[in-house]
C-alpha positions as CSV (number, residue, x, y, z in Angstrom):
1,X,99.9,62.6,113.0
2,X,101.9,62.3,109.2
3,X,102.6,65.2,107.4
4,X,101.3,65.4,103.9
5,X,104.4,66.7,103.1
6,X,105.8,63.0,103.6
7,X,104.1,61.6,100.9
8,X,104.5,61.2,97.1
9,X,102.3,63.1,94.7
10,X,102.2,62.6,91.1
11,X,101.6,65.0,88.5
12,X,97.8,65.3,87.3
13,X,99.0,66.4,83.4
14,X,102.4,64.3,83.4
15,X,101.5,61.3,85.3
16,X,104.8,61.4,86.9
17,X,106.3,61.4,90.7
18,X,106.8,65.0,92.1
19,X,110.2,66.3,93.7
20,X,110.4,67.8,97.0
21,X,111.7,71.5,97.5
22,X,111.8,74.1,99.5
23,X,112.1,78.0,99.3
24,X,112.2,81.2,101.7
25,X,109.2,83.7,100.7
26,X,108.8,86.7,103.6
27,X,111.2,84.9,106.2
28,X,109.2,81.6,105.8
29,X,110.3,77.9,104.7
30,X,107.5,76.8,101.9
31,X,107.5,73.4,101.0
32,X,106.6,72.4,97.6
33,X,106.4,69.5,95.3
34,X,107.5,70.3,91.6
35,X,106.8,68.4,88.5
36,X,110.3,67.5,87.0
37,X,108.2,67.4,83.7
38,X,106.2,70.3,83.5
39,X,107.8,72.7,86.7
40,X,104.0,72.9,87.9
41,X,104.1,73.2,91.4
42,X,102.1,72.5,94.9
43,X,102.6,74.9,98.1
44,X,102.6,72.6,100.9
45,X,98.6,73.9,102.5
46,X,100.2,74.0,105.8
47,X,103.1,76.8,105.0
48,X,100.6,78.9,102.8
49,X,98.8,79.4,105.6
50,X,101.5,80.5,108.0
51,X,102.5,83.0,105.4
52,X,99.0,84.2,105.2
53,X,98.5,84.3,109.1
54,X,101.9,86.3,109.3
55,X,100.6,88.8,106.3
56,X,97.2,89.4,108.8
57,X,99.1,89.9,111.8
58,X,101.9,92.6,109.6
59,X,98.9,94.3,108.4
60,X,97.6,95.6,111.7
61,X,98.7,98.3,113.8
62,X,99.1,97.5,117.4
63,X,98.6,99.8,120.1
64,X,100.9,99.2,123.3
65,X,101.4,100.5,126.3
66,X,105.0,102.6,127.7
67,X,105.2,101.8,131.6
68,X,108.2,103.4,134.0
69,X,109.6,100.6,135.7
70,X,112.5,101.3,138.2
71,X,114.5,103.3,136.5
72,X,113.6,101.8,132.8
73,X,110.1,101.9,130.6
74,X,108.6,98.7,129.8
75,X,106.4,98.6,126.3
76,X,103.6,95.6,126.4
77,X,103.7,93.1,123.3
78,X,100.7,92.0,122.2
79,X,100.8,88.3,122.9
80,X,99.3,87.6,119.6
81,X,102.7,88.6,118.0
82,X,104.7,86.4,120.9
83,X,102.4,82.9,119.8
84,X,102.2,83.8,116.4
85,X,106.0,81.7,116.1
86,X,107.2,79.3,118.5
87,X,110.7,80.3,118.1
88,X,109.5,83.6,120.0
89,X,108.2,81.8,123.1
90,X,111.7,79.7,122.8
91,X,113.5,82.5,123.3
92,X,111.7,85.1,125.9
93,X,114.1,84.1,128.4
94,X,117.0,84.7,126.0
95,X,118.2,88.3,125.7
96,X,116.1,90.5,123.2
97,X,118.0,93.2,121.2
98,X,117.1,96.6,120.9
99,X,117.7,99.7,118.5
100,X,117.5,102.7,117.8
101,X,117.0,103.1,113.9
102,X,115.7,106.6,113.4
103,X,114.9,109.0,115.9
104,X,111.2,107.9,115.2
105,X,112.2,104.3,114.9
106,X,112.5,101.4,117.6
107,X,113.5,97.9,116.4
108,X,113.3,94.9,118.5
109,X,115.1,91.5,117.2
110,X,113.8,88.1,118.6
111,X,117.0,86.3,117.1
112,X,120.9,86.8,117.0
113,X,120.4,87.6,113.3
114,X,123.3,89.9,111.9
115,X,122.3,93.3,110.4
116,X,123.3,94.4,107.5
């Protein structure tokens, strides 16, 4: 199946051909075309959507379970966190890192990002 992002749009006021860009909003790519003309822009329907499902899923408070394992405690992640990006399933098998921020505070990282 083609993307709509792989296809030229012009500009309903301007009559002209759109440009293609792209920018980060809440750790997300959003594609967009831009009038050259007039700077009105179109979210690609696809990213808006991602951004919205991730807003849903930040908005809720999960409940999970702490489980003694051996000699360590295991805490359940809800899968629809795990499925919500595919980069997460990618990487279970990789290592995960773990922190302590606060003495309240546990932070788990999916990715090798640096912290600042």
């Amino acid at each position: 199946m083609k993307d709509i992002f792989n296809t030229t749009i012009l500009c309903e006021e301007c009559d002209k051909k759109t440009k293609k860009g792209m920018e980060i909003r809440l750790g997300h790519n959003l594609r967009f075309w831009q009038c050259p003309s007039c700077d009105k822009k179109w979210y690609h329907p696809l990213d808006l959507q991602a951004i919205e499902n991730f807003q849903k899923i930040k908005q809720k408070q999960y409940k999970v379970k702490l489980r003694l394992v051996g000699n360590s405690y295991a805490v359940s992640i809800p899968r629809e966190i795990i499925t919500f990006q595919e980069e997460f399933q990618k990487q279970l098998n990789k290592m995960i890192s773990l922190s302590l921020d606060e003495p309240e505070k546990l932070t788990l990282y999916f990715n090798r990002r640096l912290r600042l």
